[in-house]
C-alpha positions in Angstrom: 0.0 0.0 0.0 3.3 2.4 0.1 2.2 4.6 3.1 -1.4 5.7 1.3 -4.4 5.1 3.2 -7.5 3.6 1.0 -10.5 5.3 0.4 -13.4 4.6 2.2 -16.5 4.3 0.5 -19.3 6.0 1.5 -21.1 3.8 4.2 -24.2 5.4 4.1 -26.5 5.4 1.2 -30.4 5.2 0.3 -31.3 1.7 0.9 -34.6 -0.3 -0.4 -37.3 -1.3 1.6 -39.1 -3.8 2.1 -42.1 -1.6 0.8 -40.1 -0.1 -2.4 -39.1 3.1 -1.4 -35.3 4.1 -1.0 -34.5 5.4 2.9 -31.7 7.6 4.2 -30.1 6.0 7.0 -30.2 9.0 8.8 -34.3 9.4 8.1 -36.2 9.7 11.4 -37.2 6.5 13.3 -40.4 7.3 14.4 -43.8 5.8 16.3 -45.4 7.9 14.0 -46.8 10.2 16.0 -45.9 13.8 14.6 -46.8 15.8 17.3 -44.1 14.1 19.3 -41.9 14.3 16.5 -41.8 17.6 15.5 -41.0 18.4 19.8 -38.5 16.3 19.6 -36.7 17.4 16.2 -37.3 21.2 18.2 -35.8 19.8 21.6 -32.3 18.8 19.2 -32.7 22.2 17.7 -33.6 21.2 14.1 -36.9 21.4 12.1 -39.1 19.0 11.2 -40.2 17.8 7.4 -42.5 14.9 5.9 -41.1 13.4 3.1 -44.0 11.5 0.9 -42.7 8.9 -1.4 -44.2 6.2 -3.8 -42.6 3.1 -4.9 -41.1 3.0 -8.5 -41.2 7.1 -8.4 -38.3 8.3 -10.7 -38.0 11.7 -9.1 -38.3 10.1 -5.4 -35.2 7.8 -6.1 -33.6 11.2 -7.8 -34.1 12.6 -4.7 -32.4 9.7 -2.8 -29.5 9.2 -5.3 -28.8 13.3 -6.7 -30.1 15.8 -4.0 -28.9 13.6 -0.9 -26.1 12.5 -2.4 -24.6 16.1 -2.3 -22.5 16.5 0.7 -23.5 20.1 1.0 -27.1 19.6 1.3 -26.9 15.8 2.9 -24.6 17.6 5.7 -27.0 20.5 5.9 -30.5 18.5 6.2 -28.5 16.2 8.5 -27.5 19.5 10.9 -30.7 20.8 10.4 -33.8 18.7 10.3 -35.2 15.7 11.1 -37.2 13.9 8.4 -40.2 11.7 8.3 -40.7 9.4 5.6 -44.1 8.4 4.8 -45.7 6.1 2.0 -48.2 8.3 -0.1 -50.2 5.2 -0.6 -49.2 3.4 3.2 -51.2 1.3 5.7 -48.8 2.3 8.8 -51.0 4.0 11.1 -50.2 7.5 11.5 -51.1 10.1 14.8 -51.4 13.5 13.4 -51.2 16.5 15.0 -54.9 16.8 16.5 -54.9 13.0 18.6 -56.9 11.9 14.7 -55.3 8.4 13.8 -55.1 7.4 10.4 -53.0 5.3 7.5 -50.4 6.9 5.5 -53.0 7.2 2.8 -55.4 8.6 4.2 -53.0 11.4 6.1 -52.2 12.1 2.8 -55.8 12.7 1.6 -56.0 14.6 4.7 -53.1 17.0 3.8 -53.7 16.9 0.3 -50.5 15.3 -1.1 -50.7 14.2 -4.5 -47.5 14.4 -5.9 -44.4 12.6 -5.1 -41.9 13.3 -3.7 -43.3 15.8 -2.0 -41.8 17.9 1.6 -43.9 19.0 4.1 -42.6 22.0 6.6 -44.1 22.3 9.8 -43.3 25.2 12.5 -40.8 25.1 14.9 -43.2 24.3 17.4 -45.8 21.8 17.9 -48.0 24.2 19.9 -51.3 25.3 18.6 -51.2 23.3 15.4 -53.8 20.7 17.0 -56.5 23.5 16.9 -55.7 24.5 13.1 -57.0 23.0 10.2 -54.6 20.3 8.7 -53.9 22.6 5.5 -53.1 25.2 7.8 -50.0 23.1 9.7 -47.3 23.3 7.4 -45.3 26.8 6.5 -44.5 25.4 3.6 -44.3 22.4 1.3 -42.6 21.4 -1.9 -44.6 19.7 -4.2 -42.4 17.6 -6.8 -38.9 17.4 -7.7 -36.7 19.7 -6.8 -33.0 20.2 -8.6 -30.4 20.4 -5.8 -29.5 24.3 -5.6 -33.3 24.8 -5.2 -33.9 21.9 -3.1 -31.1 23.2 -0.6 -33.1 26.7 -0.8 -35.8 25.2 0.1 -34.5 23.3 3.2 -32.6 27.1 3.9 -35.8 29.1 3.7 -37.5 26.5 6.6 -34.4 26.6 8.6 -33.9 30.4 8.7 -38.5 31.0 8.4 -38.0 32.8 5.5 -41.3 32.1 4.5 -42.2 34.7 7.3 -41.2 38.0 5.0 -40.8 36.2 1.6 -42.1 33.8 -1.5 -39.6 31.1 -1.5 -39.3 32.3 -5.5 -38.2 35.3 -4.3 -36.1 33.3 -1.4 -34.5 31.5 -3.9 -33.4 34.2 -6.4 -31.7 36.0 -3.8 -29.4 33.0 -2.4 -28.5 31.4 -5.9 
C-alpha cells in the first residue's frame, strides 16, 4: 500500500425497503406520532419535514441518489432537520397532529398530497397546530422534484422561516 491510506466508501446510502421506497439512514425513526416528533426534532434544535414517497417514483429515487447525495445539502438536512418518511399510498397508522389516527394514505388525503416526492414543513413548534385546520399546519411544502440548488433553498428558507417575510421564488433568487 506504500504509506497511502485507502478510500473509504461511503457507508451510508439510500437503501430499499421492504415496501419499495429508498430510505436515508439518517431518516427519522419514528412511532409515527408527529406531534411528538416535530418536539423532539425542536428539543435537538432542528426542524421537522415529511417526506411523501411512492414506490417505482423516478423523481423520489432522484431525490435519494442526486439531492442527498450532495454532501452540502446531505450535511446541511442532516444538521438541520429531522425527516419523516411516509408512503403516499401506506397502511402504517399515522397520529397526526390533532390525537386523529389514520394510515399513511389517508394522512395524505388529509393533507392533500398528491405528488411525489413531495416535503412538508411544519413550525418550529408543535404548539397550537392541534387547533388548526390540517392545511393550515405546514409553513411550507414542496410539491415535486426539486433540482439540488433549489432543493437546498428550500430546506434554507424552513431553517432560517424565510417564509415569514418572503415567496420562496423570491427566497431562492436572492441565495442562488
Amino acid at each position: 500500500m506504500d504509506g497511502i491510506a485507502p478510500r473509504k466508501a461511503r457507508a451510508e446510502g439510500p437503501v430499499l425497503t421492504e415496501d419499495g421506497l429508498y430510505r436515508q439512514p439518517w431518516f427519522l425513526d419514528s412511532f409515527l406520532e408527529l406531534g411528538d416528533d416535530l418536539t423532539t426534532a425542536a428539543g435537538a434544535g432542528k426542524r421537522f419535514a415529511v417526506m411523501w414517497e411512492l414506490k417505482g417514483c423516478p423523481y423520489c429515487r432522484e431525490t435519494h441518489f442526486v439531492n442527498f447525495a450532495d454532501p452540502e445539502i446531505d450535511g446541511y438536512i442532516r444538521e438541520n432537520f429531522d425527516i419523516l418518511q411516509l408512503n403516499i399510498i401506506g397502511s402504517r397508522i399515522v397520529t397526526d397532529f390533532d390525537g386523529e389516527e389514520l394510515s399513511e394514505k389517508a394522512l395524505a388525503r388529509k393533507y392533500q398530497v398528491r405528488f411525489t416526492p413531495t416535503f412538508q414543513f411544519f413550525p418550529a413548534s408543535a404548539e397550537g397546530l392541534a387547533d388548526k385546520p390540517a392545511m393550515e399546519r405546514e409553513v411550507t411544502r414542496a410539491p415535486g422534484y426539486l433540482k439540488p440548488r433549489y432543493f437546498l433553498a428550500m430546506f434554507r428558507y424552513v431553517k432560517e422561516a424565510a417564509y415569514e417575510t418572503e415567496s420562496f421564488r423570491a427566497f431562492a433568487r436572492r441565495v442562488n
